[in-house]
C-alpha positions, 0 to 999 in steps of 0.5 A, a space after each residue: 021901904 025907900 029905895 036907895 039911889 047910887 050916886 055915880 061918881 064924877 069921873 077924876 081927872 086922872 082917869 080922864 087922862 089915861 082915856 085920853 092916852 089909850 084911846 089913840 093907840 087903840 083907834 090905831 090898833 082896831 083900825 089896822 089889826 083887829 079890823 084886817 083881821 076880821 076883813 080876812 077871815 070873811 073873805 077866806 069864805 068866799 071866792 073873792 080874786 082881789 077885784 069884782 065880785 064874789 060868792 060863798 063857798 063856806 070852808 071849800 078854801 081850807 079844804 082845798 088848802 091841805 089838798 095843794 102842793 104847793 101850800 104843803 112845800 111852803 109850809 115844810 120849808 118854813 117851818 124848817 127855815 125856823 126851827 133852825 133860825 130860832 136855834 142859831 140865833 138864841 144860841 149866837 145871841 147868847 154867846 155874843 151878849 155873855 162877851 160883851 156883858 164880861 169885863 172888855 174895852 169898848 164895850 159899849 161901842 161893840 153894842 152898838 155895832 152889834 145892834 146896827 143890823 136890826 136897824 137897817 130894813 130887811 129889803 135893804 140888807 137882802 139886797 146887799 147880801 144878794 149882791 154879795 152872793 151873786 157877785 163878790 163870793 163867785 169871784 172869791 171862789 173863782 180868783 181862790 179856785 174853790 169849785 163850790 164858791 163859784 156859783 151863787 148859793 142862791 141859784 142852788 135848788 138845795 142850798 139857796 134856803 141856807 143863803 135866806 137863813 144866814 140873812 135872817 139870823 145875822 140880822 135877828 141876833 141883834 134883838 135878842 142879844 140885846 135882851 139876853 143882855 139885859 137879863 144877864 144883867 139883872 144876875 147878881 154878881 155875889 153868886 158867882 163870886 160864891 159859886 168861884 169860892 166853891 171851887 165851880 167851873 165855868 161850865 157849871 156855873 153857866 149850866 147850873 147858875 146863869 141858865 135857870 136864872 136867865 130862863 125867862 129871857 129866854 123864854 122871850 127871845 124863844 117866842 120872839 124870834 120863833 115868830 119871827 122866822 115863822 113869818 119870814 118875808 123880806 129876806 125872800 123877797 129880795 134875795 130869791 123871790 121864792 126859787 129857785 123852782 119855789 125851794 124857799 116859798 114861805 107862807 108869807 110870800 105865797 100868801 102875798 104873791 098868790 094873793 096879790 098878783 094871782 087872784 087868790 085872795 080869797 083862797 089865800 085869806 085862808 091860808 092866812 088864817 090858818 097860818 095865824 093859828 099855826 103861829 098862836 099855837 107855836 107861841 102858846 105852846 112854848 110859853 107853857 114849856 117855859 113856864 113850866 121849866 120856871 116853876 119847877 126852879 
């Protein structure tokens, strides 16, 4: 019997094309993601201290990570400082983009006005806020005589993480707003006009009509910026360096910190790892829920 030889087909233009595209960005990708990644999780096995050399010390660096204090501090507080940033800031986003998606005068400009914050650097807007709480509101305080104004929210133990999370919120909202905007849009005008005729509050009708329909924009937004404060950095860095007494140390700036200028980067390669599976599971789990709400309407 003869044996059949398969011609290969010569590669079309087209796809040559399309190699040619992807392959930068992925270089790219490979280059500062994927192989940092692998860097990382070799060094969280050794006792590296960011210079010299080092030893193997298998999974003694995760061990001791649930046995620190300090990595449990850290931990507890950003997991608060996201829980409550990623409600207020889905909650205000979307009370934001319903008004300026309703029928108002300059509307488009209040868009824009409304997105400038995403665009200025999270150092820079840390910066001008901690001035702001430093200086501007003590003095408010002290001319208006209101005793609690007087002194920096950032010098509070207990309340310095409320300063840090209003800087976050107020500059996250402008993302989402952006992308509840963009969902609300896609809504067709003629159920409302259906569910107005019917006799439906407002009420109803946002409860009922804009919310199932406007789920998996929500859902985005919910991942995005749970994400997103999970990794808060920028805003403890310029606003209280992670005091006072390590109150508002988060995951991010202890692993940089610790890791940087303490000479625990290898113990803190494992802490970064850790915090890698802690921010994938937070975002597989939430895609699950959403999805599941989806189906069931």
């Amino acid at each position: 019997m003869k044996t059949i030889k398969r011609v290969k087909k010569p590669m079309s233009s087209r796809t040559r094309t399309y190699i040619f595209m992807l392959l930068p960005a992925l270089i790219l990708f490979v280059a500062f993601n994927t192989v940092p990644l692998i860097t990382g999780a070799f060094y969280s096995l050794t006792n590296y201290r960011g210079y010299g050399s080092y030893d193997f010390v298998g999974f003694r660096n995760f061990i001791d990570l649930f046995q620190d204090e300090r990595i449990g501090k850290s931990y507890l507080f950003t997991f608060k400082y996201a829980i409550c940033g990623t409600i207020l800031v889905n909650v205000i986003s979307l009370i934001i983009a319903m008004g300026l998606n309703s029928k108002i005068k300059f509307k488009s400009t209040l868009r824009g006005l409304y997105f400038l914050p995403n665009i200025l650097g999270g150092l820079i807007v840390g910066y001008i806020f901690s001035f702001i709480f430093t200086y501007i509101i003590p003095a408010l305080g002290s001319a208006l005589g209101i005793g609690f104004l007087q002194n920096s929210i950032l010098a509070s133990e207990g309340w310095a993480w409320v300063g840090v999370l209003i800087v976050g919120v107020w500059q996250t909202v402008a993302m989402n707003t952006i992308i509840y905007i963009s969902g609300l849009q896609t809504i067709p005008t003629d159920i409302y006009e259906a569910s107005s005729i019917d006799g439906a509050g407002k009420w109803y009708t946002f409860r009922k009509l804009t919310l199932p329909l406007l789920l998996p924009f929500i859902s985005t937004n919910l991942i995005l910026s749970t994400k997103n404060m999970l990794m808060v950095f920028d805003q403890i860095m310029s606003l209280t360096k992670g005091g006072p007494a390590q109150s508002t140390e988060s995951i991010s700036y202890l692993i940089y910190k610790n890791g940087m200028d303490g000479g625990q980067f290898g113990f803190q390669s494992a802490n970064a790892v850790v915090f890698f599976i802690v921010i994938v599971t937070f975002s597989v789990i939430q895609m699950k829920l959403t999805s599941k709400k989806e189906e069931q309407l």
